[in-house]
C-alpha positions as CSV (number, residue, x, y, z in Angstrom):
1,X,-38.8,18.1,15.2
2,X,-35.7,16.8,12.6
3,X,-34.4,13.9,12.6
4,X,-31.0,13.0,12.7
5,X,-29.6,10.4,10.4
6,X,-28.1,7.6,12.3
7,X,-24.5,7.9,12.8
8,X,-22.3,5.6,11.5
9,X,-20.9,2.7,12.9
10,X,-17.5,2.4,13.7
11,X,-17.4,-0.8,11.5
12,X,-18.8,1.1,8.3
13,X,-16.9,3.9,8.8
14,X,-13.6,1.5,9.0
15,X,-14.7,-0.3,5.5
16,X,-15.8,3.7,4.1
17,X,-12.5,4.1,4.4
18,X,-10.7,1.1,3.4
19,X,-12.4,0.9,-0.1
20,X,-11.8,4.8,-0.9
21,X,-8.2,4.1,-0.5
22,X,-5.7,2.2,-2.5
23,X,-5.2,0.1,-0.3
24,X,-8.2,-1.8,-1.4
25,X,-7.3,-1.9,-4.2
26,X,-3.5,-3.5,-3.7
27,X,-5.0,-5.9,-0.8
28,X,-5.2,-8.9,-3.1
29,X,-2.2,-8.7,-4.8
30,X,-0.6,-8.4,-1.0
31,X,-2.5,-11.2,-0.2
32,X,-1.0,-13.1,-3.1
33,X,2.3,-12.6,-2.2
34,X,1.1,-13.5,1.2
35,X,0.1,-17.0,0.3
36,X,2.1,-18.1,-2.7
37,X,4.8,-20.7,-2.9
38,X,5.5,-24.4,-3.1
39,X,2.0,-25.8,-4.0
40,X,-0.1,-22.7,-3.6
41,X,-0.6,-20.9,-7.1
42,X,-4.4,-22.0,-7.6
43,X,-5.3,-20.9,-3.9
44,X,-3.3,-17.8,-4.0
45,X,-4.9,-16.6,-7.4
46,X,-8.4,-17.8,-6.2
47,X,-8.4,-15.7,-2.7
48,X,-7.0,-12.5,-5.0
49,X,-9.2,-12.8,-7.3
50,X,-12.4,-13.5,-5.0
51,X,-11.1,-10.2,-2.7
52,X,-11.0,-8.4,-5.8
53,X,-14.2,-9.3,-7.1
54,X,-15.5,-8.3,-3.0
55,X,-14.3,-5.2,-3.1
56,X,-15.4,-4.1,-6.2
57,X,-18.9,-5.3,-4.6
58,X,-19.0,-3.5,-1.9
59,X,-17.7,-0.4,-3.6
60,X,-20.4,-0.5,-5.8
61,X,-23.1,-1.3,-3.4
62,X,-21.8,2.0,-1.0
63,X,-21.8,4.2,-4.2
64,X,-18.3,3.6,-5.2
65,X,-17.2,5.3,-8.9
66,X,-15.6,2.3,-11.1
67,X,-11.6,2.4,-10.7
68,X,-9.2,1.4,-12.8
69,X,-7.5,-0.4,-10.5
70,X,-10.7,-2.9,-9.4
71,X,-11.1,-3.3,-12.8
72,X,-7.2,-4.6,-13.7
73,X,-7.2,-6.5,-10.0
74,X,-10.1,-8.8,-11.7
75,X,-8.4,-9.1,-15.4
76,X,-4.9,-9.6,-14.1
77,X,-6.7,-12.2,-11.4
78,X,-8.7,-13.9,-13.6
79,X,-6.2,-14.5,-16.5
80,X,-4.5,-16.2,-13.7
81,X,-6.9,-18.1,-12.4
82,X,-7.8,-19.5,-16.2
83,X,-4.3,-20.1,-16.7
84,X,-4.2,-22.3,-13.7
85,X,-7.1,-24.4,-14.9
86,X,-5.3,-26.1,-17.9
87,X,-1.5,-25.3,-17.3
88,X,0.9,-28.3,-17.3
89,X,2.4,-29.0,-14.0
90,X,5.7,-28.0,-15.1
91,X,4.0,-24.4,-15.5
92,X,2.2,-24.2,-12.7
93,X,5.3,-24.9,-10.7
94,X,7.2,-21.9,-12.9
95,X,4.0,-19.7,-11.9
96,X,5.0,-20.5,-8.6
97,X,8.2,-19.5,-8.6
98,X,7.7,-16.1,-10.7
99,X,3.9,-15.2,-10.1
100,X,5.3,-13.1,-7.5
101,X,7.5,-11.1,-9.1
102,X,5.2,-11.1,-12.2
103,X,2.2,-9.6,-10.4
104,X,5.1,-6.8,-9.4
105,X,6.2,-6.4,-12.6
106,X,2.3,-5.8,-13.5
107,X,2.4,-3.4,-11.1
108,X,4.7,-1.6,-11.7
109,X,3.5,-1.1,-15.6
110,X,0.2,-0.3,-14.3
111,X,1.6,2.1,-11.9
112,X,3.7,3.9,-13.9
113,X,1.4,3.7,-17.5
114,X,-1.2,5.8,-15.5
115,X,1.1,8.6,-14.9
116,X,2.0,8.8,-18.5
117,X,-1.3,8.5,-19.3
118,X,-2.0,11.4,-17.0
119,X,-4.6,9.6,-15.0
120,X,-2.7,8.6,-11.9
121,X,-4.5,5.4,-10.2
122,X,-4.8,6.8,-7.0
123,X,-6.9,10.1,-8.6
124,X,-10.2,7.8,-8.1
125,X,-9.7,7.4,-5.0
126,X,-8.9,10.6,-4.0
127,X,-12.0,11.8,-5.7
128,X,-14.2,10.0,-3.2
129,X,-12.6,11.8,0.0
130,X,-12.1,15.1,-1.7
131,X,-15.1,17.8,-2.8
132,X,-15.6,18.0,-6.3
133,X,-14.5,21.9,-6.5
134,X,-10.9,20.7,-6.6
135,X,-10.7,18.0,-9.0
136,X,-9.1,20.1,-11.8
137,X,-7.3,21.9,-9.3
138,X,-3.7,21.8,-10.5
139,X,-2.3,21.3,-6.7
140,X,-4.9,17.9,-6.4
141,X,-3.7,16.8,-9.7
142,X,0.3,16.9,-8.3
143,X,-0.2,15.4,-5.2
144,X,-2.1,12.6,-7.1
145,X,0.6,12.5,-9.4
146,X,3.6,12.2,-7.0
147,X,1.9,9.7,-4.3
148,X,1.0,7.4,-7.2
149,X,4.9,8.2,-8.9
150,X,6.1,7.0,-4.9
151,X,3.4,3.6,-5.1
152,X,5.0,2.9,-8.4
153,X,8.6,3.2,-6.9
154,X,7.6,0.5,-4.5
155,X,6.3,-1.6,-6.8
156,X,9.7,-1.4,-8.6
157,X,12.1,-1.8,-5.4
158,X,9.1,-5.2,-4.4
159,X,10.1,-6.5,-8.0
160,X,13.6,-5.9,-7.9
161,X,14.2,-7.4,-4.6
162,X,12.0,-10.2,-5.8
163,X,14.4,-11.3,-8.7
164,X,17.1,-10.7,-7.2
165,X,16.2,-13.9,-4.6
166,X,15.1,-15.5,-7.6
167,X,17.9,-15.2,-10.1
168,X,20.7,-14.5,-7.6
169,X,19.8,-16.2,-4.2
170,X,17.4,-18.7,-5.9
171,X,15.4,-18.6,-3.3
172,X,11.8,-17.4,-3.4
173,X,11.0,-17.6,0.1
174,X,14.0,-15.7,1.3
175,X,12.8,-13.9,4.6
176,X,14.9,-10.8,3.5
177,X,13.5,-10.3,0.2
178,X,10.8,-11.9,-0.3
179,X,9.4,-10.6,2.8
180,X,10.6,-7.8,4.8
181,X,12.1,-5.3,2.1
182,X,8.5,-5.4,-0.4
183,X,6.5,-4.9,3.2
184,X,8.9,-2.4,4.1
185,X,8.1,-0.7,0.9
186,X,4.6,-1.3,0.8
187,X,4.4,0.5,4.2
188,X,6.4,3.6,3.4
189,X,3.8,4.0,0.4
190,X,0.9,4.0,2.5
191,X,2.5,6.6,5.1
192,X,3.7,8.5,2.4
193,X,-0.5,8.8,0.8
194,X,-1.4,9.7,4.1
195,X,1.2,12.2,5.2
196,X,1.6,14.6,2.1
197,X,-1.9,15.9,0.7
198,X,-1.6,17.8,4.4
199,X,1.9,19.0,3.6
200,X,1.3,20.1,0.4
201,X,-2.0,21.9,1.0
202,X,-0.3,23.9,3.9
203,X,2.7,24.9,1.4
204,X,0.2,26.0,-1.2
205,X,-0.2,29.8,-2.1
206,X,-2.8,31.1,-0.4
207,X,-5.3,33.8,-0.6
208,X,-5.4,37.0,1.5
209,X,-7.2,36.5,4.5
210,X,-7.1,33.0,3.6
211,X,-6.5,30.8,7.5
212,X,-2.8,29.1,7.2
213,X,-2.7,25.3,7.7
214,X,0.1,23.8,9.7
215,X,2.2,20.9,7.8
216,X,3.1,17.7,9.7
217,X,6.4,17.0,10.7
218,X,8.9,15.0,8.2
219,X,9.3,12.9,10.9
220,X,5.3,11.9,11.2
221,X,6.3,10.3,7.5
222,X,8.2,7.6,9.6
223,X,5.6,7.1,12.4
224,X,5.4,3.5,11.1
225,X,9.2,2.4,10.9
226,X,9.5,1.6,14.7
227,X,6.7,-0.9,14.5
228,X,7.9,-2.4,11.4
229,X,11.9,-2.9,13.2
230,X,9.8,-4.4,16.3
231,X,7.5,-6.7,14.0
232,X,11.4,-7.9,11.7
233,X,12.9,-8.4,14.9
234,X,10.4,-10.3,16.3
235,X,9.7,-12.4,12.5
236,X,13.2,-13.0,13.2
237,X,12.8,-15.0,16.5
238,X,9.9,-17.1,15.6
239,X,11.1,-17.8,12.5
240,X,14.8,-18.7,12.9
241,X,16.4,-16.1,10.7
242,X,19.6,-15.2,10.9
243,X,20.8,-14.8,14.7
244,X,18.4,-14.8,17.7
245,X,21.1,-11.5,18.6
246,X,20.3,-9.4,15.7
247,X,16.1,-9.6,15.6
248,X,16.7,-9.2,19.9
249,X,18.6,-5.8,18.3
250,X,16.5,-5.0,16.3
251,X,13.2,-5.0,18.7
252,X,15.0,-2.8,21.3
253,X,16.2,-0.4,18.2
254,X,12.5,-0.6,16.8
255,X,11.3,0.4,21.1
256,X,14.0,3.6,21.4
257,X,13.0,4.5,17.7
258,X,9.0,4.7,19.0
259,X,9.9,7.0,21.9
260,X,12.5,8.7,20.0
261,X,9.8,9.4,17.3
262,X,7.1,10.3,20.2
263,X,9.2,12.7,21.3
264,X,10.2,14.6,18.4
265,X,6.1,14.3,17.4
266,X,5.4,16.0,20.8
267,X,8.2,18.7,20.5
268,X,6.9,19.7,17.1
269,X,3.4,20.1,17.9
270,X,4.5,22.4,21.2
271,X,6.7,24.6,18.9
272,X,4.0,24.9,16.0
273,X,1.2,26.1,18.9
274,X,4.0,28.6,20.7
């Protein structure tokens, strides 16, 4: 009689998941931006820099390949870190001001050198959910190439936005763009890596006899804006931004925008089974 390997846990399947996306990789520098400010540039770059050095653990230890990105998370992290050691306090209260839109900046180079270098950062990744059959397939190669072109864009609009409450607004901690715009473009990334490899394999040539695959819905791209109206709205509220009128707007917009959305989802599947 055979025995079954053990499934796996819900738990290990979660983290499985987690470390083969880029998401790992970007967590500390999200965390960062999370916990910078006023007084906070040692523990900010520590926690980074000790998540970075975790994940690039437990990578390893569930068979993970190397990534460029693990391996830039811990330089960037730890040149920081260093820097912090012996830095004057009139630089460490400059790093506290700009780390954020530094570690943007970095970001963006990164993002963008990769795809010139014709090794898009998200192709590692990729390679750990995907059979090894297509790696030099030219259609894995694009969709690589575009989703890590559309990270890259949000890295750009998070920096811009940045210095533009820096230099213009002088204000780091300004709710509107040192908060909700970079999430709001951090979120439309991550949709965007999970919504197109499906529409692009079901608008690539086929072969005869070949089963057709049916593409998600434009609108399934945006499943995560209602949620992220709800969560501003309610940001807005607790933390006394701008009038209690608009966030109260913005949570019943964000409520009608999830049913609107559930709707259209549910028409689109009906029509694509007809």
């Amino acid at each position: 009689m055979a025995i079954e390997p053990p499934t796996p846990r819900a738990g290990s399947r979660f983290l499985d998941a987690f470390l083969q996306s880029p998401f790992a990789g970007l967590a500390p520098w999200i965390v960062m931006s999370l916990l910078s400010g006023p007084g906070r540039f040692e523990e900010s770059v520590a926690t980074a820099l000790g998540l970075s050095i975790l994940f690039l653990f437990l990578s390893h230890r569930r068979g993970g390949s190397l990534k460029p990105m693990e391996v830039f998370d811990i330089v960037y992290f730890g040149c920081l870190a260093v820097i912090g050691l012996f830095a004057s306090d009139s630089l460490i209260t400059w790093l506290e001001k700009w780390s954020g839109e530094m570690s943007s900046l970095a970001l963006v180079a990164f993002a963008f050198g990769s795809l010139l270098l014709r090794n898009p950062f998200t192709l590692p990744y990729a390679k750990e959910t995907t059979p090894e059959e297509y790696w030099t397939s030219p259609l894995f190669l694009k969709v690589n190439q575009l989703i890590t072109l559309v990270w890259a864009l949000s890295f750009t609009v998070s920096a811009a936005s940045g210095l533009y409450g820096d230099l213009v607004l002088d204000q780091p901690d300004n709710f509107w763009t040192g908060w909700i715009i970079p999430i709001g473009a951090l979120l439309f990334a991550l949709s965007f890596t999970e919504w197109y490899p499906d529409v692009a394999s079901a608008q690539a040539p086929r072969e005869p006899g070949e089963p057709e695959e049916v593409a998600p819905p434009l609108v399934k791209l945006f499943d995560f804006l209602p949620p992220y109206v709800i969560g501003v709205g309610i940001a807005m509220l607790v933390t006394d931004n701008d009038p209690d009128w608009l966030g109260i707007t913005l949570i019943v917009v964000g409520a009608l925008g999830s049913a609107a959305l559930r709707r259209a989802g549910t028409q689109s599947r009906s029509s694509s089974t007809a």
